[in-house]
Steps between C-alpha positions, in 0.01 A plus 500: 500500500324582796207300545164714569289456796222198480286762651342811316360770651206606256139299523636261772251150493346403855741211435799785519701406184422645166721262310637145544886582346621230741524278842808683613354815633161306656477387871346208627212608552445592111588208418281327724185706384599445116472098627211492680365690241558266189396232724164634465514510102577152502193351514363724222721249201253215693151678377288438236462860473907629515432912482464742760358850426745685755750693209241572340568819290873486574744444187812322544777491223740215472837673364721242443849548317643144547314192429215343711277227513388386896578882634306711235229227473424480839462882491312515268261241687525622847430853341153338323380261766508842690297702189788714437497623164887347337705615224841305391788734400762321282800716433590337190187672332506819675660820443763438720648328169484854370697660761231583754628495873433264723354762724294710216330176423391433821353842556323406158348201648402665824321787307289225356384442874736253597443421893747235546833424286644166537847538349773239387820629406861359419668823714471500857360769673259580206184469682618735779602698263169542300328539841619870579365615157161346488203508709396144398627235790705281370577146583890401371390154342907440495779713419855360370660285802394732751136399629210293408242544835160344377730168394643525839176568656311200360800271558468652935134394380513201391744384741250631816219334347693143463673573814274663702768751618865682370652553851735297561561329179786407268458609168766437236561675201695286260669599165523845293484753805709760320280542263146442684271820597312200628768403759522845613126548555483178659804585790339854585145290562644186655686608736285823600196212600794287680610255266862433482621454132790334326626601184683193294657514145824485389732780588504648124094583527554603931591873553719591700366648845191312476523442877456861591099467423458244759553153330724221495687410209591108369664415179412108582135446494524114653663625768215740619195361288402238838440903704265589275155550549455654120715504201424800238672352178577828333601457092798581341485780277698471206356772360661788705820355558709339174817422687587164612420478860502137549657223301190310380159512524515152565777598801256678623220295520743221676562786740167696582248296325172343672473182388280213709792371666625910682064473609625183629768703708260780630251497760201316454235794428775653372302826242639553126428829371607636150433851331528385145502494207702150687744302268420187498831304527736770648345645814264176540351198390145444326468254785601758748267774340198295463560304819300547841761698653453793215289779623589689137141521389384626815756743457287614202166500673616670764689744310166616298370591873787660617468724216140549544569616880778731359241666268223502770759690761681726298114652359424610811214257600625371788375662827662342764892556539661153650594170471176423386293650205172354427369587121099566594463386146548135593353478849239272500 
């Protein structure tokens, strides 16, 4: 399938992006804006008083067709700390269990005055697809293996805020990369803002050709965990892949693993990072999780404003074009 264009040409934002379908087909400089952007939103979780009136009016559907608990959640928040009106779409208990289309039921939704669909979906390319038939922007919220971008942007997020930069970084990604949109969102970002990144599992859950995106690949993680800056623990999903691609889950925790004694190996400020749901005993420790090198529930924090700058840009709000977007709503 040919993927579409990021870009569309009808009711074009001051931003310049109607939808958010990935990190692939954004420069630098997007990137940079969509940053600096949820760096503002931050501070918002920290009020006593957590809502801003700027989507005010706007509706924004959540359609999800795999399950969700941080991703639509977080939606849902960013989209009422904003004021946007929210609706949750669960496919189960929709019509689509009747044999409506994918694509007649989101034209359903948007005649209900849908502004913004965030959509989750098992078959890549969905999102992209749903974007040439509807006038609603929509934000792809993760879609099969092929791309997850707010996960990747709030990980770039979280790591510039503990870091205080990206350039010139090591970032590994360790464990199920075959399978992770997250790991694919995360190489477009990283190493458009200069980071370099490492990708480290064994060869069963490594594609081939991995390389030609601009990483480095390792099948031995103590042999490059004392480079890194940040480790991204990525889990293992069982559920889209049946076959046997390691010997043990207990093999693979001797191999890839972070325990207390591979922190022990790594760089002193060495950054943990984890998308979750994490799995406690095969990708990491409860030591390791909970410990003071874990950044995972900042990773959740800054996720909700990541989302709320993804809202705030793609509505049209914005005024100012560049690597910096100021919402007037929080000025102070």
């Amino acid at each position: 399938m040919t993927r579409p264009s990021n870009d569309s040409p009808a009711e074009p934002t001051p931003w310049g992006r109607k939808h958010l379908l990935g990190l692939e087909d954004l420069s630098k400089h997007e990137i940079e804006a969509i940053l600096n952007t949820a760096d503002s939103f931050v501070e918002v979780s920290t009020r006593s008083r957590k809502k801003v009136p700027t989507l005010l009016g706007r509706v924004v559907f959540n359609l999800f067709f795999e399950n969700s608990t941080r991703t639509r959640t977080s939606f849902s928040l960013a989209a009422k700390r904003l004021s946007a009106d929210t609706q949750d779409f669960t496919a189960s208990a929709s019509s689509i269990s009747k044999g409506e289309s994918f694509i007649d039921t989101a034209k359903n939704i948007e005649a209900m005055g849908a502004d913004v669909m965030v959509v989750r979906h098992p078959t890549p390319g969905a999102p992209h697809l749903l974007s040439k038939h509807v006038g609603a922007s929509i934000i792809n919220a993760g879609d099969g293996a092929h791309e997850h971008p707010t996960q990747g942007l709030l990980d770039m997020l979280t790591i510039r805020r503990a870091k205080g930069r990206i350039e010139g970084l090591t970032v590994g990604l360790v464990g199920d990369i075959s399978h992770s949109r997250v790991a694919r969102s995360n190489i477009w970002g990283l190493t458009k803002l200069g980071a370099h990144v490492i990708l480290c599992g064994p060869p069963t859950l490594v594609p081939r050709g991995m390389e030609r995106l601009g990483c480095e690949v390792a099948y031995h993680l103590d042999n490059v965990l004392p480079r890194l800056d940040v480790v991204n623990v990525l889990r293992i999903q069982f559920e889209r892949d049946q076959r046997s691609v390691f010997p043990s889950i207990a093999e693979y925790f001797r191999l890839y693993g972070m325990t207390q004694d591979r922190i022990k190996k790594g760089k002193p400020d060495l950054l943990l990072l984890a998308p979750g749901p994490i799995n406690r005993g095969v990708e990491l420790t409860p030591e390791v999780a909970d410990g003071p090198h874990s950044a995972i529930l900042d990773q959740v924090t800054n996720g909700l404003a990541v989302r709320m700058a993804v809202l705030y840009l793609l509505s049209g709000k914005s005024e100012t074009k560049g690597a910096s977007v100021e919402p007037p709503a929080l000025a102070h």
